[in-house]
py3Dmol code that shows the C-alpha trace and the ligand (Angstrom):
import py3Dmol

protein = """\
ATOM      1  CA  UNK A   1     157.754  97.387  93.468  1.00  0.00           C
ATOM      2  CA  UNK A   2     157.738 101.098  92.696  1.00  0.00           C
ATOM      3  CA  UNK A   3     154.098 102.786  92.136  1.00  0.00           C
ATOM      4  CA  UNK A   4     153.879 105.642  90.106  1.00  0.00           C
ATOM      5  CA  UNK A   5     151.666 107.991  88.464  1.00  0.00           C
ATOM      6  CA  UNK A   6     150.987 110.049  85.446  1.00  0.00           C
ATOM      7  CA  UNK A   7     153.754 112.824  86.464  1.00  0.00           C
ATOM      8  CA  UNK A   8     156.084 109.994  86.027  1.00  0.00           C
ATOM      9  CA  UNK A   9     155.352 109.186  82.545  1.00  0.00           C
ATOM     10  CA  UNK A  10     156.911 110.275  79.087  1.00  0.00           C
ATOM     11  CA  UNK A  11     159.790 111.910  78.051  1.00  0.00           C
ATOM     12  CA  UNK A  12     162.558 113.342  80.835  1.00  0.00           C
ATOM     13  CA  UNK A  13     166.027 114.275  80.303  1.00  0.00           C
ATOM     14  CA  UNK A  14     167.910 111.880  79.754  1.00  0.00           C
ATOM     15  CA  UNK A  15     166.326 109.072  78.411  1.00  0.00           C
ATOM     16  CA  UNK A  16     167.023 109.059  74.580  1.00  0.00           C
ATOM     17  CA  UNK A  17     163.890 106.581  73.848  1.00  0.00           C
ATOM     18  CA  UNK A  18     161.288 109.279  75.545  1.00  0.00           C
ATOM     19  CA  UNK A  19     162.044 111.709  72.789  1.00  0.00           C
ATOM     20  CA  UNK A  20     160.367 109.553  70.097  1.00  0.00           C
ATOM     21  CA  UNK A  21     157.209 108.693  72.087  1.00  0.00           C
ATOM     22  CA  UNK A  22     154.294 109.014  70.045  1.00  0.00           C
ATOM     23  CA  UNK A  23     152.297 110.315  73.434  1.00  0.00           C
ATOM     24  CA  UNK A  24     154.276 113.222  73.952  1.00  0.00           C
ATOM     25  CA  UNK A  25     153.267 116.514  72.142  1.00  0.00           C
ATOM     26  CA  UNK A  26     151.794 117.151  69.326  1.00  0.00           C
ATOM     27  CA  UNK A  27     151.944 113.659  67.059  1.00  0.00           C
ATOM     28  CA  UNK A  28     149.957 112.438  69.301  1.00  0.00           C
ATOM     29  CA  UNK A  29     147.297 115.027  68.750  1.00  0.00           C
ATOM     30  CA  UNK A  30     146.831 115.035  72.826  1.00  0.00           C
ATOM     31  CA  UNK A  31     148.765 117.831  73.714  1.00  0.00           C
ATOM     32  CA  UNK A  32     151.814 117.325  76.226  1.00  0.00           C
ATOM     33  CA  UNK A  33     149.386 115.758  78.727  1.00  0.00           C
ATOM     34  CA  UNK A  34     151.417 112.953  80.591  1.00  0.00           C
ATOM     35  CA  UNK A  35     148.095 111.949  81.912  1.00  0.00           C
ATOM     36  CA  UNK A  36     146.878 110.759  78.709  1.00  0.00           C
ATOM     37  CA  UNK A  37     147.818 107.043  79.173  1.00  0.00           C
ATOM     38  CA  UNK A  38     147.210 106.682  82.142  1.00  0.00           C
ATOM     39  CA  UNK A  39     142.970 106.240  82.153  1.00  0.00           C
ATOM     40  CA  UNK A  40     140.904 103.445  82.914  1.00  0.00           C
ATOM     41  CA  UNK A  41     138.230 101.662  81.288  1.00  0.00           C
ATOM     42  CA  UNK A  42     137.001 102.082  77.937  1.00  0.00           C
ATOM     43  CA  UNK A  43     139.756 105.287  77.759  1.00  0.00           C
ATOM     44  CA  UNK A  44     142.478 102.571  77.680  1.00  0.00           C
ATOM     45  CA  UNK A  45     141.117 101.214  73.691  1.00  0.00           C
ATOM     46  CA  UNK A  46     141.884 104.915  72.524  1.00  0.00           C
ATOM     47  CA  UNK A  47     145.059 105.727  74.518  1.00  0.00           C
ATOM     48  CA  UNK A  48     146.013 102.251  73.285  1.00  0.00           C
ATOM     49  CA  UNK A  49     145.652 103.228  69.924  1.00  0.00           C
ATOM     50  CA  UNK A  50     148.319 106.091  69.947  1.00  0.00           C
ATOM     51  CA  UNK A  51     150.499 103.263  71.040  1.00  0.00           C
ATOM     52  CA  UNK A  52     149.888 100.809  67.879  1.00  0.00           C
ATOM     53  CA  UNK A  53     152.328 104.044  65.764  1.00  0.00           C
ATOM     54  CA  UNK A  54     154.754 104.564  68.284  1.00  0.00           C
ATOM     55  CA  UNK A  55     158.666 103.944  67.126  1.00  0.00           C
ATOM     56  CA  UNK A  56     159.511 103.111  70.228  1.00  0.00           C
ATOM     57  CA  UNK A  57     157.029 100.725  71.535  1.00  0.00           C
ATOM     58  CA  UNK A  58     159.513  97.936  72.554  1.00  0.00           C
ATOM     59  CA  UNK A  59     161.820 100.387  74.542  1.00  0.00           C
ATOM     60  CA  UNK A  60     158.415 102.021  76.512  1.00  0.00           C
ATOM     61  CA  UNK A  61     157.353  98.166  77.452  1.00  0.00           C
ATOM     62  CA  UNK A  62     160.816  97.195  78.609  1.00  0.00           C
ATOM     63  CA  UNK A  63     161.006 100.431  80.407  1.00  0.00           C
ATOM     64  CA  UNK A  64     157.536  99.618  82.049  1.00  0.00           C
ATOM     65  CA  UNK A  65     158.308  96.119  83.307  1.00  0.00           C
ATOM     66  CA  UNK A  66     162.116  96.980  84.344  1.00  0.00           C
ATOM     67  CA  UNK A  67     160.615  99.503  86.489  1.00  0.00           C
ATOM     68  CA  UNK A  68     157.502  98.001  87.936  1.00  0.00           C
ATOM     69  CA  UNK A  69     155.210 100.254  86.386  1.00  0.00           C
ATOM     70  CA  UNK A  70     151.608  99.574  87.911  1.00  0.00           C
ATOM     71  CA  UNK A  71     149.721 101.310  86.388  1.00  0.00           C
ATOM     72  CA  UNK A  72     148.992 102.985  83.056  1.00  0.00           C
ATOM     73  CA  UNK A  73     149.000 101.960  78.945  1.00  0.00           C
ATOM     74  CA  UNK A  74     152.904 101.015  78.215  1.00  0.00           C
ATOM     75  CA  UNK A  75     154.112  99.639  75.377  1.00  0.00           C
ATOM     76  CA  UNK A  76     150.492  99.736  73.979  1.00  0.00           C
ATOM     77  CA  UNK A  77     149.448  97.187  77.029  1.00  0.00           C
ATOM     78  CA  UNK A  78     147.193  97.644  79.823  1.00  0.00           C
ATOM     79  CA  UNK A  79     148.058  96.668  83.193  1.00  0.00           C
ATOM     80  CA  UNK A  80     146.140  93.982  83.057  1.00  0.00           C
ATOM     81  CA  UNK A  81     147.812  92.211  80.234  1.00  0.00           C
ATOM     82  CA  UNK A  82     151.464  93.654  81.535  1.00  0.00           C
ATOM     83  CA  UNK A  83     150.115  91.745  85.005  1.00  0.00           C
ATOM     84  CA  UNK A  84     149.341  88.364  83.315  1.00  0.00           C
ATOM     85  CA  UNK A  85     153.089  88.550  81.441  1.00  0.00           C
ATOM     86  CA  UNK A  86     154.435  89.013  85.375  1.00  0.00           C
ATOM     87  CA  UNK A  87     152.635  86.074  86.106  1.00  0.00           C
ATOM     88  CA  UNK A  88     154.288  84.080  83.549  1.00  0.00           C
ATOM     89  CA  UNK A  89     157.468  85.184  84.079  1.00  0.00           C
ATOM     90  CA  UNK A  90     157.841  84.631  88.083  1.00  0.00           C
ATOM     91  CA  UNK A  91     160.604  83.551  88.922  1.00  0.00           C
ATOM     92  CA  UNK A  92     162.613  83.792  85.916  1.00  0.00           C
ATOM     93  CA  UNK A  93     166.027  85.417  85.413  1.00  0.00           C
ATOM     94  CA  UNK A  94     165.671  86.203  81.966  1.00  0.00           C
ATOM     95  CA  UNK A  95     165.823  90.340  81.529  1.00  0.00           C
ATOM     96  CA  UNK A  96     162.732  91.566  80.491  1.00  0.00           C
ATOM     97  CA  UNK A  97     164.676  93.245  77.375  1.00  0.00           C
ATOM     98  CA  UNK A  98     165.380  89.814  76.616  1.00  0.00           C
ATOM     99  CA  UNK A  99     162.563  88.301  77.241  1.00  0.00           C
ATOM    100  CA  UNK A 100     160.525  90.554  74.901  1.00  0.00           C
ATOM    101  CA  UNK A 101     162.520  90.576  72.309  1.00  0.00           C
ATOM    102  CA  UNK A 102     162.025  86.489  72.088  1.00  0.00           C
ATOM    103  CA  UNK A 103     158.322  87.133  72.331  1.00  0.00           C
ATOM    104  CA  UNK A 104     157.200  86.181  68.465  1.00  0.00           C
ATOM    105  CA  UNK A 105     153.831  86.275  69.586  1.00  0.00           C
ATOM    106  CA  UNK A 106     154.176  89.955  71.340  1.00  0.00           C
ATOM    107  CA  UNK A 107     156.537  90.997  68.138  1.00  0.00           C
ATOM    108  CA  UNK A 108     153.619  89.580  65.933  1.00  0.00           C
ATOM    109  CA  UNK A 109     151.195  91.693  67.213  1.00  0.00           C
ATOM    110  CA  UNK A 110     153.354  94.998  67.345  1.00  0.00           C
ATOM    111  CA  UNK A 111     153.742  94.572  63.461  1.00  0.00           C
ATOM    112  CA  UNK A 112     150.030  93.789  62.784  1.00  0.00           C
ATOM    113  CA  UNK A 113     149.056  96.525  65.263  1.00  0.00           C
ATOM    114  CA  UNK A 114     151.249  98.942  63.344  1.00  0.00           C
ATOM    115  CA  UNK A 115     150.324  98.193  60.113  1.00  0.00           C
ATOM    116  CA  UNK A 116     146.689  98.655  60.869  1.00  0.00           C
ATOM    117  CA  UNK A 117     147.771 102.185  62.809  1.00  0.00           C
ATOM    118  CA  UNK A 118     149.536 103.362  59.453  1.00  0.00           C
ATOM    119  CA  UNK A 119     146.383 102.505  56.937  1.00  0.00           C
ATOM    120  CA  UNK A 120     143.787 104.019  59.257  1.00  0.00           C
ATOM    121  CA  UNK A 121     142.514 100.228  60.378  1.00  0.00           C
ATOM    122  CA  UNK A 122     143.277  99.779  63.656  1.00  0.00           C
ATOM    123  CA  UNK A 123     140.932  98.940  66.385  1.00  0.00           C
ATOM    124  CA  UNK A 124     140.599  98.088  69.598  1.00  0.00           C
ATOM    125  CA  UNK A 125     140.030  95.505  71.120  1.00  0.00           C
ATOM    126  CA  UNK A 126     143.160  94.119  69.012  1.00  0.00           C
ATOM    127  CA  UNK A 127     143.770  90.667  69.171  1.00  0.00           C
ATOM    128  CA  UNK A 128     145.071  90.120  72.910  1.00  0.00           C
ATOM    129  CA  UNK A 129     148.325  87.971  74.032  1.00  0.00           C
ATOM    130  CA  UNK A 130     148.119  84.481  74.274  1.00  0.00           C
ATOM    131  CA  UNK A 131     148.689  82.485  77.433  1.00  0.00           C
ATOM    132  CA  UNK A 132     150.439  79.948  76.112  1.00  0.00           C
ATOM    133  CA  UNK A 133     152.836  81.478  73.631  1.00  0.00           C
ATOM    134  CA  UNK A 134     156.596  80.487  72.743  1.00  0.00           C
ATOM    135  CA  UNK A 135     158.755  83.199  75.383  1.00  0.00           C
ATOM    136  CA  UNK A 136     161.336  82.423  76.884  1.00  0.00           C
ATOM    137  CA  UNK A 137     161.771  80.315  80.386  1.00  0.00           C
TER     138      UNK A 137
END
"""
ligand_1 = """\
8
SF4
S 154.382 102.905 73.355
Fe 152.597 104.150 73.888
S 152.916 104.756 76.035
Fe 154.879 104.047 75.221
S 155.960 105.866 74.489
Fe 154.846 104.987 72.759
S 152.863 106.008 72.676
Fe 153.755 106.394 74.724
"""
view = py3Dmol.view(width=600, height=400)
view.addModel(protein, "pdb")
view.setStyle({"model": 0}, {"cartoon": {"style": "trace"}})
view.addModel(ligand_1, "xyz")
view.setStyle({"model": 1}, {"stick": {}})
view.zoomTo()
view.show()
């Protein structure tokens, strides 16, 4: 599994997705800093939030899970919860793309989180994933 770091993350030529993210530039009202999602602790509730807005939150988790990303918010998940999904997917052959898009409970939560994001409700902690939810073998 690849590590990587903050240089690593958002948009790069190329990748149609990274032009929409909601961390890169100015809608995120961080600057350009790459860095920004990738802070630990009690930094991860804000960074998270940016997340909970993005149009392209599926694409960014899919990205971070087809590529072993350690470390970092993706998709609007820490690496902790991104871990515990690993967990419950070993030794499946599902695609992740797949996998996600099965995911009611993860789907669920994007909608609620995004909902909250657009009328200026959203907090954090939000509610987090269920172990047991419906995904797919
Ligand atoms: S989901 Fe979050 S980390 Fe991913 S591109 Fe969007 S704002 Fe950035």
């Amino acid at each position: 599994m690849s590590v990587t770091t903050g240089a690593e993350h958002g948009p790069t030529a190329g990748e149609s997705w990274t032009g929409l993210a909601a961390c890169a530039g100015a809608r995120s009202g961080r600057g350009s800093d790459p860095d920004a999602m990738f802070v630990q602790g009690a930094a991860q509730r804000e960074a998270r939030l940016v997340c909970f807005a993005c149009e392209v939150r599926m694409e960014c988790l899919v990205e971070a899970f087809e590529t072993g990303m350690e470390f970092g918010v993706w998709g609007g998940l820490t690496e902790r919860e991104r871990r515990a999904m690993v967990r419950q997917a070993a030794g499946s052959t599902v695609p992740w793309r797949q996998r996600l898009l099965y995911d009611s409970e993860l789907r669920t939560r994007f909608e609620q989180e995004r909902l909250r994001a657009a009328d200026g409700t959203a907090r954090f902690p939000e509610k987090r994933l269920g172990a047991a939810r419906r995904v797919l073998p």
